[in-house]
C-alpha positions in Angstrom: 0.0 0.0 0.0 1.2 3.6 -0.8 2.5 5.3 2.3 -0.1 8.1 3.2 2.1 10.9 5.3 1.2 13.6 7.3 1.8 15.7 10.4 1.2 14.1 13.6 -2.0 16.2 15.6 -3.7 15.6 18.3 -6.8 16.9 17.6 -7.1 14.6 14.1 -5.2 11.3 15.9 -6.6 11.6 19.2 -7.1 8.2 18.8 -4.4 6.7 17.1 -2.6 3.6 18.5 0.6 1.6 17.0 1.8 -1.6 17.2 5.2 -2.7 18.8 6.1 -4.9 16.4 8.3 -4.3 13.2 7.3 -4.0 10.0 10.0 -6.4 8.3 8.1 -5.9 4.5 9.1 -2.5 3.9 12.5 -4.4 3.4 11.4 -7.1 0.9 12.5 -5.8 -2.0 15.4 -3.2 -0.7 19.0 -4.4 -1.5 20.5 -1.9 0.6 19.0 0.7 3.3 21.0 3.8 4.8 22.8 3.3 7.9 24.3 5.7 10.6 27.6 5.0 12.0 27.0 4.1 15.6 25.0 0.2 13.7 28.4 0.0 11.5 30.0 -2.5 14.2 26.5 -4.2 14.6 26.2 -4.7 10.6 29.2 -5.7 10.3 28.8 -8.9 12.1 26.3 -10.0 9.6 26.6 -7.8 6.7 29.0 -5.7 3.8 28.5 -1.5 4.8 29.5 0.3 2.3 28.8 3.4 0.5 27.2 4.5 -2.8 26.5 7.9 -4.5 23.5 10.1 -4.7 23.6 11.3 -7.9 20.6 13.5 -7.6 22.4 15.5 -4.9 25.9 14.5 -5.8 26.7 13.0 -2.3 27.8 9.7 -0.5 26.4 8.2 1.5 26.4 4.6 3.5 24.5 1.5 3.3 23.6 -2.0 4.7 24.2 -4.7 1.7 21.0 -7.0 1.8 21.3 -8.3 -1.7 23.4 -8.3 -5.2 21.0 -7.5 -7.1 18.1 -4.2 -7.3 15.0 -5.1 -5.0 16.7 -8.2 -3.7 16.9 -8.8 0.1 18.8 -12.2 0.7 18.1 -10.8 4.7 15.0 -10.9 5.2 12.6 -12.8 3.4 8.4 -12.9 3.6 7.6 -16.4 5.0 11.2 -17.1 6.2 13.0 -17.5 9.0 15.4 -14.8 9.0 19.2 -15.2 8.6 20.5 -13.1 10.8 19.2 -10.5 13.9 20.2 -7.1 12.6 17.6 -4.4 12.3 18.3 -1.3 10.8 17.8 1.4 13.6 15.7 3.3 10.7 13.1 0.3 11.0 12.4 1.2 14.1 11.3 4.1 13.8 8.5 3.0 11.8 5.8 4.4 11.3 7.0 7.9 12.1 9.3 10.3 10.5 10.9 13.6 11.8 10.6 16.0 8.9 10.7 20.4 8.4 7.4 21.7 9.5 5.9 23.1 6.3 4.2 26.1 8.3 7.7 26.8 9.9 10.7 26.2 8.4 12.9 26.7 11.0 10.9 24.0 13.2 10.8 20.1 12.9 7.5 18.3 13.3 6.4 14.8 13.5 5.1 12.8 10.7 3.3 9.8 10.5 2.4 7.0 7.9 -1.7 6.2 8.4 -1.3 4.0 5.7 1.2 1.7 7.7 0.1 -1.9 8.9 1.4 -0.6 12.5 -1.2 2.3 13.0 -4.8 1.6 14.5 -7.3 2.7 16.7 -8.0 -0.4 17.8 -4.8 -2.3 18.6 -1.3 -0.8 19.9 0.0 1.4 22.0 -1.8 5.0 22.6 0.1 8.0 21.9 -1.9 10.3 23.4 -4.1 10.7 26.5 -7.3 11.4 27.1 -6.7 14.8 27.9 -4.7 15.4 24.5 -1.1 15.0 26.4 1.6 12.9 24.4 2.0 9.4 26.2 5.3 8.1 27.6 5.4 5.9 24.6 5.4 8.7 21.9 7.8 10.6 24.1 10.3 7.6 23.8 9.7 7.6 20.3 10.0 10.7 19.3 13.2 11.7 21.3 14.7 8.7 19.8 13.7 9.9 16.5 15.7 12.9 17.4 18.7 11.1 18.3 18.8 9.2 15.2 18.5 12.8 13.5 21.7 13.9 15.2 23.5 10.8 14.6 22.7 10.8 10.8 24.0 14.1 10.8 27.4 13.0 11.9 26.9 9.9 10.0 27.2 12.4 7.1 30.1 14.5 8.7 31.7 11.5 8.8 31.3 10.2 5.1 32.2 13.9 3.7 35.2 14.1 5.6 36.5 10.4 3.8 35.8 12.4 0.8 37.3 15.1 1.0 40.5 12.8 2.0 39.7 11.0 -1.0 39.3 7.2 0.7 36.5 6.2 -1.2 37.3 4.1 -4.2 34.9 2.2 -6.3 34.4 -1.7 -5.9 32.5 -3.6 -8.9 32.2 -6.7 -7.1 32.0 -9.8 -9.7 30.9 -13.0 -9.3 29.7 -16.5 -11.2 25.8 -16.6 -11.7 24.2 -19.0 -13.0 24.4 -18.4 -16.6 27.0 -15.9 -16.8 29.4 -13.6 -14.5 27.1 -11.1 -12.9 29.0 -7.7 -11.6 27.5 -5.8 -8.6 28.4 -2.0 -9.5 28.1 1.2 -8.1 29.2 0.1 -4.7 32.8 2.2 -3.2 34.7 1.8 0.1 37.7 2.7 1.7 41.0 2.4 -0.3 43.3 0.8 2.5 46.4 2.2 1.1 44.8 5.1 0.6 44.0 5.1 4.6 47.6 4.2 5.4 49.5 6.5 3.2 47.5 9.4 4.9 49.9 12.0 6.9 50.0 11.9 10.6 47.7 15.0 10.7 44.9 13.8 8.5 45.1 10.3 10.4 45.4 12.2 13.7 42.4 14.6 12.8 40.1 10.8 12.3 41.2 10.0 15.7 40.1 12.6 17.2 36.9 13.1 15.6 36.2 9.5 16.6 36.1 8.3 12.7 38.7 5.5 13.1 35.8 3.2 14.8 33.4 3.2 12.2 36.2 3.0 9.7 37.9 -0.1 10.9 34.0 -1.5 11.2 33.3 -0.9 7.9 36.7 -2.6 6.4 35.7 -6.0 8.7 32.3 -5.9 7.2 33.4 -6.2 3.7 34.7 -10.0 4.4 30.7 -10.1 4.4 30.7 -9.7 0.9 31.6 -13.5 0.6 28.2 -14.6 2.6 26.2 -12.5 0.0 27.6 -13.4 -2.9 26.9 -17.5 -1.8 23.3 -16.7 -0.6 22.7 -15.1 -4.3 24.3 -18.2 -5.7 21.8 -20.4 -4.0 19.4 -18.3 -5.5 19.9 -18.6 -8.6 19.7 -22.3 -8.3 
């Protein structure tokens, strides 16, 4: 179902409710989501993080591998157990979104998706009381919301920074399909040399703006890259 979006009021959703579960299909058919960098040591347990390009707003940014190929999730999959126990932190956000309030634009309001299989007013969690006050429960949510906000923004800090050092450098990852070799393009990651032929300031400047972590995360999550291109092998089969 098309997502249905608006502002959040408590006058018009005085009765909403949402469900705690999560809504694992908005990931069927995504082969890669956006991820901050606090999840990149999480991911990379399971999964390749890597980074692509925006080319409608010329920028990098980085993403959770799920699958090879566009709208394939080898992750999670409808009707299966899934393989592994990472959840995007964007997930959980569902069904809300923090977004520019159109009457204000220097104020951020919340949004939310009446079209999503998590919003009722029959079943869920109440997120307001009966005297129009936000509950406890969209208090949590939303000041997580606004955590996430902060962290994508240094998430993006972050990714600018490795290209202005120039670190990225493009990976087309080829494998043997079925009928022919299949290459995976459009996918870039650190440059290791790169990373070690950097001058004491530039590597001392990473240190200290804490972005050796999710580096060194990232680099051990590309031996996931192995695991993905297997599960798309059996795939084919």
């Amino acid at each position: 179902m098309k997502p249905n979006i608006v502002q959040l009021h408590k006058e018009e959703h005085a009765n909403l409710k949402i469900s705690s579960e999560l809504n694992f299909e908005l990931l069927e058919k995504q082969n890669m989501v956006p991820i901050i960098a606090n999840e990149y040591s999480i991911a990379a347990t399971e999964l390749p993080v890597v980074f692509i390009k925006d080319e409608k707003n010329n920028r990098f940014m980085s993403v959770v591998v799920f699958g090879l190929k566009p709208e394939q999730n080898l992750y999670y999959k409808k009707g299966e157990n899934n393989k592994g126990k990472f959840v995007p932190a964007m997930l959980t956000h569902e069904p809300f979104r923090i977004a520019q309030d159109p009457e204000n634009e220097n104020r951020f309001s919340v949004f939310i998706d009446l079209n999503s299989r998590l919003v009722s007013e029959k079943e869920g969690g109440a997120l307001f009381t009966a005297d129009g006050k936000d509950t406890e429960l969209l208090t949590q949510r939303v000041n997580a919301m606004s955590n996430y906000s902060q962290l994508s923004e240094k998430t993006r800090e972050f990714v600018e920074h490795l290209v202005k050092l120039e670190l990225l450098a493009s990976r087309n990852l080829s494998y043997k399909g079925k009928d022919k070799t299949q290459t995976a393009e459009g996918i870039y990651a650190i440059d290791e040399n790169k990373l070690n032929s950097l001058s004491d300031k530039d590597f001392d400047e990473l240190r200290k703006r804490g972005f050796l972590a999710p580096i060194y995360s990232h680099l051990v999550s590309l031996n996931q890259m192995s695991k993905l291109v297997k599960w798309t092998i059996e795939e084919e089969k």
